[in-house]
C-alpha positions as a Markdown table, in Angstrom:
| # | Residue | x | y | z |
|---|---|---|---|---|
| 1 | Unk | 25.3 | 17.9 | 14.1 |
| 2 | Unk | 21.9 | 16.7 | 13.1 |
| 3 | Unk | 21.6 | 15.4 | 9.7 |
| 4 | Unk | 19.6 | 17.5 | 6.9 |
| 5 | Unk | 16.3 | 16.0 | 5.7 |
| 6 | Unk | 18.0 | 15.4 | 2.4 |
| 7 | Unk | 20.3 | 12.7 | 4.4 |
| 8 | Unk | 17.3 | 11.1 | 6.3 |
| 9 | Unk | 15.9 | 10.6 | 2.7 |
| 10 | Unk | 18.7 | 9.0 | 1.3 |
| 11 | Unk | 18.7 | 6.8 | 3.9 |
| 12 | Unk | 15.1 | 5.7 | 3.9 |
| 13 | Unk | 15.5 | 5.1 | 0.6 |
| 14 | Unk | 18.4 | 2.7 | 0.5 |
| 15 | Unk | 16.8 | 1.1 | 3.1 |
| 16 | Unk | 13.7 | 0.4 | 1.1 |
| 17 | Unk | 15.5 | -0.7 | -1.5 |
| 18 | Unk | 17.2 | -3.1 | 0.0 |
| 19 | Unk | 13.5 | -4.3 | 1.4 |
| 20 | Unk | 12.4 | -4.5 | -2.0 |
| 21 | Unk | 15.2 | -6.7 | -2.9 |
| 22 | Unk | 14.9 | -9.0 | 0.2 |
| 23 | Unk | 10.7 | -9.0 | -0.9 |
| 24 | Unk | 11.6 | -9.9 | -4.8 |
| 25 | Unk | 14.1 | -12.9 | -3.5 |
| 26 | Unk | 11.0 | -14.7 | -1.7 |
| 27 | Unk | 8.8 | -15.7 | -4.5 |
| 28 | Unk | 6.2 | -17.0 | -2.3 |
| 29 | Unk | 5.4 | -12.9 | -1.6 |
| 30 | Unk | 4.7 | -11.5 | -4.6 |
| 31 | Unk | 2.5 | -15.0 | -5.0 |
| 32 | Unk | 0.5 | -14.7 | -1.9 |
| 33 | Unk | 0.3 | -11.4 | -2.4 |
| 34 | Unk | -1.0 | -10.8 | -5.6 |
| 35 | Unk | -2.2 | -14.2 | -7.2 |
| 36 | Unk | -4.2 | -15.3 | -4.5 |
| 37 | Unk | -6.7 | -13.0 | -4.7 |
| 38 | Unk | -7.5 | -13.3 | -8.1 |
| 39 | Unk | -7.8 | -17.3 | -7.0 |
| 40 | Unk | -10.3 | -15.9 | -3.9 |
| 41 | Unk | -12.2 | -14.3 | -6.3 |
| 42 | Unk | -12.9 | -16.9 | -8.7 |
| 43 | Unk | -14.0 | -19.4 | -5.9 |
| 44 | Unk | -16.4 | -17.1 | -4.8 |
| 45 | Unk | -17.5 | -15.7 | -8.2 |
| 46 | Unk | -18.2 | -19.9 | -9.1 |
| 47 | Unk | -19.9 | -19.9 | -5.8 |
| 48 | Unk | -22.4 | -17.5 | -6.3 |
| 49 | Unk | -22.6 | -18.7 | -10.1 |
| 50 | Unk | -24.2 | -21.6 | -8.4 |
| 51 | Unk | -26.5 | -20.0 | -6.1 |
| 52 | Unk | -30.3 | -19.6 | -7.9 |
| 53 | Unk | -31.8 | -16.4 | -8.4 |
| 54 | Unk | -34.9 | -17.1 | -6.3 |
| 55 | Unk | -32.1 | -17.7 | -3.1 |
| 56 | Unk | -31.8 | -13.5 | -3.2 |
| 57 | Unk | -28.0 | -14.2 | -1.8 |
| 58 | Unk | -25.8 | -11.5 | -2.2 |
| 59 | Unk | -22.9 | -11.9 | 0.0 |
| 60 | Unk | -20.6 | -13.5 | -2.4 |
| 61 | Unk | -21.7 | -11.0 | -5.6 |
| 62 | Unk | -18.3 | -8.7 | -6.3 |
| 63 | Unk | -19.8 | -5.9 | -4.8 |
| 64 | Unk | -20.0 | -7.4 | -1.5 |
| 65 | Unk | -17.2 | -10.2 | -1.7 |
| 66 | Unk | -14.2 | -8.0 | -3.4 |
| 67 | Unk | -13.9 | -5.1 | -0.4 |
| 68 | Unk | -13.9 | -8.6 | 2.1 |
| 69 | Unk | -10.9 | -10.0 | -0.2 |
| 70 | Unk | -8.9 | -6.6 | -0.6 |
| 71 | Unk | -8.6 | -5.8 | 3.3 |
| 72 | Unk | -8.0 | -9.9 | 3.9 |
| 73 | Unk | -5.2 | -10.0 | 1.2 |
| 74 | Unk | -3.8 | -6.9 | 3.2 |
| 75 | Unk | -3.0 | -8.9 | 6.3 |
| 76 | Unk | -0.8 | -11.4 | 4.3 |
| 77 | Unk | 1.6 | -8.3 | 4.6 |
| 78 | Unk | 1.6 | -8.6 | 7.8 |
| 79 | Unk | 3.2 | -12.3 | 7.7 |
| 80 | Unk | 5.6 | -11.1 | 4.8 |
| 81 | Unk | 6.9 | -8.2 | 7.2 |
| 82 | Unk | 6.8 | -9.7 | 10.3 |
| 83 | Unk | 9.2 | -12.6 | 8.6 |
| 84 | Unk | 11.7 | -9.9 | 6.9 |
| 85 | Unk | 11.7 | -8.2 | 10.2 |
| 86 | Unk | 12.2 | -11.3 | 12.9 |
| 87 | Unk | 15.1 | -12.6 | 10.1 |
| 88 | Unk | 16.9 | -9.5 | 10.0 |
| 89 | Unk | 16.6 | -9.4 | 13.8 |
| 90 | Unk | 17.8 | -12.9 | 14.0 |
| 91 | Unk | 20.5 | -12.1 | 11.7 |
| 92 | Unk | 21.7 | -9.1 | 14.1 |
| 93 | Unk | 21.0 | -7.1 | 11.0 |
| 94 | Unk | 18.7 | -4.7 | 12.8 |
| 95 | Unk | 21.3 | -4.6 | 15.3 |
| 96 | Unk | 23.6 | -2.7 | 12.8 |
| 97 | Unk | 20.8 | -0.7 | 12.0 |
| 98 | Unk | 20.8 | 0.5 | 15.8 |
| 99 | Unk | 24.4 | 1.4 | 15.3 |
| 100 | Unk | 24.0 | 3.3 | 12.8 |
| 101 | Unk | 23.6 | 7.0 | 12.4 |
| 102 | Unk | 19.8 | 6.1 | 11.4 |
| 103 | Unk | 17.5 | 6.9 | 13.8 |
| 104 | Unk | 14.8 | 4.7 | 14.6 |
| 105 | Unk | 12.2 | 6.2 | 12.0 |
| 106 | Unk | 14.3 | 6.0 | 9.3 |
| 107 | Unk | 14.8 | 2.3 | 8.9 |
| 108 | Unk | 11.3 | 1.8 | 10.4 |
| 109 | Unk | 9.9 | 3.7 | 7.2 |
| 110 | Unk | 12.8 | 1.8 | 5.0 |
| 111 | Unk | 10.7 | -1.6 | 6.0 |
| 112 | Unk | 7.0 | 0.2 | 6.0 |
| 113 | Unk | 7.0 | 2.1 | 2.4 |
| 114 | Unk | 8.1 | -0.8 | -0.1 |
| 115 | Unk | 5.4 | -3.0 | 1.5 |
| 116 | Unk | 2.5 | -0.8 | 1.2 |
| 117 | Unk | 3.8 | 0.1 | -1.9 |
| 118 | Unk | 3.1 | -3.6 | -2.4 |
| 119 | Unk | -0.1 | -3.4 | -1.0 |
| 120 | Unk | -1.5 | -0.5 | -3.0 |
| 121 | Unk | 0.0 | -2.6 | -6.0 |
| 122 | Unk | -2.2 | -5.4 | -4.7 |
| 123 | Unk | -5.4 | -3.7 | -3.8 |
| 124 | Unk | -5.5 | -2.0 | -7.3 |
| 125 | Unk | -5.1 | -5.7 | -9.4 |
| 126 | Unk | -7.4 | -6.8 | -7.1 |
| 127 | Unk | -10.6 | -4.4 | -7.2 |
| 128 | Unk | -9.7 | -3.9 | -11.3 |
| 129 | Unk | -10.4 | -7.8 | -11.2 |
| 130 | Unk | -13.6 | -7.1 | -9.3 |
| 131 | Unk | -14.9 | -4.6 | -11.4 |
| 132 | Unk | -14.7 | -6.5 | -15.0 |
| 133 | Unk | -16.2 | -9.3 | -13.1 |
| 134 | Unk | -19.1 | -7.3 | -11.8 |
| 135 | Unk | -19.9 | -6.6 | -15.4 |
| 136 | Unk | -19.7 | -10.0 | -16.8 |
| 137 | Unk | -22.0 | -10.9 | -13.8 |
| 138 | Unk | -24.6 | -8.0 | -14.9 |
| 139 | Unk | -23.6 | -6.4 | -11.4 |
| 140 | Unk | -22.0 | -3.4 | -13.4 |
| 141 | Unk | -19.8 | -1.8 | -10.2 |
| 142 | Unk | -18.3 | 1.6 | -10.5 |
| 143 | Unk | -14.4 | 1.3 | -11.6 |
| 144 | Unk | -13.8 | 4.7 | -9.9 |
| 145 | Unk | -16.0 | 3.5 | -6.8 |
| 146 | Unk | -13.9 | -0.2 | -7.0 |
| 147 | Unk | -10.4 | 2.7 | -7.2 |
| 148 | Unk | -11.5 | 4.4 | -4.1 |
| 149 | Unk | -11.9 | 1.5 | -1.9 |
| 150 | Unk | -8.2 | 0.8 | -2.7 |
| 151 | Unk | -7.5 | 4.6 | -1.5 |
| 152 | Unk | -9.9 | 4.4 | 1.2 |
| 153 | Unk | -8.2 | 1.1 | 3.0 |
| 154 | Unk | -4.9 | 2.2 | 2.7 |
| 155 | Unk | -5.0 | 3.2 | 6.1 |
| 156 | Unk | -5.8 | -0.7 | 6.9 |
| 157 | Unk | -3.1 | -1.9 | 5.0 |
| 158 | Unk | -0.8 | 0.7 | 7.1 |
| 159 | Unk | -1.6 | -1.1 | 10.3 |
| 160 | Unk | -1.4 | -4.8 | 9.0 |
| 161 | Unk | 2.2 | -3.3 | 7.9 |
| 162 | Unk | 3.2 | -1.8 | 11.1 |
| 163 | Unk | 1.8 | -4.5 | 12.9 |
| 164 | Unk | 4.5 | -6.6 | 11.0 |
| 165 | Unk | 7.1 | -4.7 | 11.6 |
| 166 | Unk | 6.2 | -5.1 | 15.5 |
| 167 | Unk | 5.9 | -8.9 | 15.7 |
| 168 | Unk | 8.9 | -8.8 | 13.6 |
| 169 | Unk | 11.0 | -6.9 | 16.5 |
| 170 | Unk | 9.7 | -8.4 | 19.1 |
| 171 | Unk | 9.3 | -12.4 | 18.3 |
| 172 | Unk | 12.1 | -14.5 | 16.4 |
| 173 | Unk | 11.8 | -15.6 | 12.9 |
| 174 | Unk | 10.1 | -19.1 | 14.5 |
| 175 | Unk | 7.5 | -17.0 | 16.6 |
| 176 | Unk | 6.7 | -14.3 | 14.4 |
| 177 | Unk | 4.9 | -16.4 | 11.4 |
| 178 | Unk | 2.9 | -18.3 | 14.1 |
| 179 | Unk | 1.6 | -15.0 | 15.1 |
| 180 | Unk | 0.9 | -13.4 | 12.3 |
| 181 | Unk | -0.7 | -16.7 | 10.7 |
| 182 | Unk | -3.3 | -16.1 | 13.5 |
| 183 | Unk | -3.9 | -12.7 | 13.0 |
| 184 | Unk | -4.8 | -13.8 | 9.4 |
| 185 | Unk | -7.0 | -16.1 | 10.5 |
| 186 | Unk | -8.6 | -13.7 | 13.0 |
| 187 | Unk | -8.7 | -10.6 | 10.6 |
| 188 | Unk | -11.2 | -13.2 | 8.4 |
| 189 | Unk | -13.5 | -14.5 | 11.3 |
| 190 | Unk | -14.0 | -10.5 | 12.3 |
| 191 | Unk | -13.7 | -8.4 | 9.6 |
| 192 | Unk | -17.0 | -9.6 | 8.1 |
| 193 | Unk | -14.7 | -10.8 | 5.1 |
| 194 | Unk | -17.2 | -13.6 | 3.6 |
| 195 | Unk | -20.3 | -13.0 | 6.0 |
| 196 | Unk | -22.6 | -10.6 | 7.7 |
| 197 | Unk | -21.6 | -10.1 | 11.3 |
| 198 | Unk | -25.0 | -9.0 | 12.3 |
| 199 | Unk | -25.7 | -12.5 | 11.9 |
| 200 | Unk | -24.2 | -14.1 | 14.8 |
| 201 | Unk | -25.3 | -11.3 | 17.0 |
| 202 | Unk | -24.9 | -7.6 | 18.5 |
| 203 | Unk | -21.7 | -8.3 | 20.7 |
| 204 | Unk | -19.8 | -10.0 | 18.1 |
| 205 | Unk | -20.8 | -7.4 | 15.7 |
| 206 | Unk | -19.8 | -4.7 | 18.1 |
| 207 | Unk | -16.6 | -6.0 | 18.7 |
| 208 | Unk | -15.6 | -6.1 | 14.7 |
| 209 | Unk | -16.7 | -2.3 | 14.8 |
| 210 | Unk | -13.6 | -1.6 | 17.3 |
| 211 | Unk | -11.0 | -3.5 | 15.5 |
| 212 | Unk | -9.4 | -2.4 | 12.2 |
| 213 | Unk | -10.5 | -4.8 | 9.4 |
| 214 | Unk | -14.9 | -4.5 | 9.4 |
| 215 | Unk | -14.9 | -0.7 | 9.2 |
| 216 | Unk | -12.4 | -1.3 | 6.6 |
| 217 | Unk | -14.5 | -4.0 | 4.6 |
| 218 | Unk | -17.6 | -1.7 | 5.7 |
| 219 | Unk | -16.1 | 1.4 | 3.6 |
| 220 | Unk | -15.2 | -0.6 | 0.5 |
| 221 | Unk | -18.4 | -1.5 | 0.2 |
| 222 | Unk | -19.8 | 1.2 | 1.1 |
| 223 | Unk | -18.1 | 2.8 | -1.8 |
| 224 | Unk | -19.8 | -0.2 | -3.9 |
| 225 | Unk | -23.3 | 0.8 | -2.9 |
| 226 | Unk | -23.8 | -2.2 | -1.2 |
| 227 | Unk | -23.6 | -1.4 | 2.9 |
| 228 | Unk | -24.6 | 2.3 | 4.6 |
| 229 | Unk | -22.0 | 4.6 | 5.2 |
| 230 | Unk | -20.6 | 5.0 | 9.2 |
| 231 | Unk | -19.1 | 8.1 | 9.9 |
| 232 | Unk | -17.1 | 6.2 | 12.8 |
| 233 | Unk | -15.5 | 3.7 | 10.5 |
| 234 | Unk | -12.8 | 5.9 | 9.2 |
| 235 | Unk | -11.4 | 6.9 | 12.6 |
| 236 | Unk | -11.5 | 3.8 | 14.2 |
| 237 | Unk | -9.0 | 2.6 | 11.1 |
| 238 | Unk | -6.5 | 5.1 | 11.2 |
| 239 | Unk | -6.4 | 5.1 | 14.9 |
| 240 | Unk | -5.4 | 1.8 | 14.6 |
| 241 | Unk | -3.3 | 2.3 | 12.0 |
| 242 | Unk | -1.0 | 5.5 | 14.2 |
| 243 | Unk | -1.5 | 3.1 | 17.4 |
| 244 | Unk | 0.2 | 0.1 | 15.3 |
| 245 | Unk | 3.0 | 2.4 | 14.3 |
| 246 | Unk | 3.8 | 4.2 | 17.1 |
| 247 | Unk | 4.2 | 1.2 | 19.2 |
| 248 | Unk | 6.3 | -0.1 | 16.3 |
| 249 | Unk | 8.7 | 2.8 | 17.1 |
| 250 | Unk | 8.5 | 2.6 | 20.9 |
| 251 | Unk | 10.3 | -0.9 | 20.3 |
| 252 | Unk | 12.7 | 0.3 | 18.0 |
| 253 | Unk | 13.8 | 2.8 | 21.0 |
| 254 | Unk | 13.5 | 0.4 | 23.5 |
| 255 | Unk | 15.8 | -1.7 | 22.1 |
């Protein structure tokens, strides 16, 4: 007898509430997550505070820098799922979950929803700090334009998410921070974060335009009026973004 979608609720939801309660024991989450991009965003705003006006440097104004520190922050969810994940896995506690009359999807959702829950949480603190310091700076950004880049990336967030939850199932809790430390590191290096990629020339450029976090950084501010819109940019996320998941459940099957 298959279970009603009333029952597969109920279970996602305990399940994601028993993710929000391992995420609120591990301090270190909820201060990654949302404190240090308010401490991002003062180092850059006292950056540009000490750039002179004849310089005509923009890049670290709060239109251009607060899109690059939103879709960064997002892969810190990635290290934060990856070690729930990899420590339940360790633990055998996703072996249970296996055992159990939960399908795969179910507990896969029960990890996925509380973090980008999170993350939404995150991106909106983050871009309401963007937009009162654009108009102490005289930069005067739209609030609902500085809203919509949170709705916009969600889809970015959803992959640094899912990609958590698949270094989480496939590496142990030793391997899996590694991992996902480097994808941090390589989400900032080519996702046009802090600089122009056109800078350091067309193949590097072209490469961030097929990953993830650039056409992500590219809508945001795109939505700020300060880069051109590319019609490409939103597929190329959530492509990503179904790609992440759906492997994330292949694994969950596999094992």
């Amino acid at each position: 007898m298959k279970p009603n979608h009333s029952t597969r609720t109920g279970r996602i939801l305990a399940l994601s509430g028993r993710t929000v309660t391992e995420l609120c024991r591990d301090p270190l989450s909820w201060i990654f997550a949302l404190v240090f991009p308010f401490l991002m965003l003062a180092l850059f705003r006292l950056i540009d505070s000490r750039i002179p006006p004849e310089a005509g440097m923009t890049q670290f104004r709060p239109g251009n820098i607060g899109p690059g520190i939103l879709v960064f922050a997002q892969n810190f969810l990635t290290l934060f799922v990856a070690l729930l994940v990899s420590g339940d896995r360790d633990s055998a506690f996703l072996t249970r979950l296996l055992a159990s009359p939960a399908v795969p999807a179910e507990f896969h959702w029960g990890y996925a929803l509380p973090a980008m829950a999170l993350g939404i949480l995150q991106g909106g603190l983050t871009m309401t700090a963007v937009w009162l310091l654009s108009l102490t700076g005289g930069e005067a950004l739209s609030f609902a334009g500085c809203m919509g880049a949170v709705v916009c990336t969600i889809p970015s967030m959803a992959f640094c998410v899912g990609l958590g939850i698949l270094l989480g199932k496939l590496l142990s809790s030793k391997a899996a921070p590694g991992i996902a430390s480097a994808v941090l590191s390589l989400s900032s290096f080519l996702g046009g974060c802090w600089m122009d990629v056109n800078l350091l020339g067309d193949v590097y450029a072209k490469i961030c335009t097929v990953l993830p976090w650039y056409p992500a950084v590219r809508i945001g501010r795109w939505l700020l009026g300060t880069a051109d819109f590319v019609p490409a940019d939103a597929a190329v996320i959530c492509l990503w973004a179904a790609g992440i998941h759906i492997a994330a459940l292949l694994a969950n099957r596999r094992r």
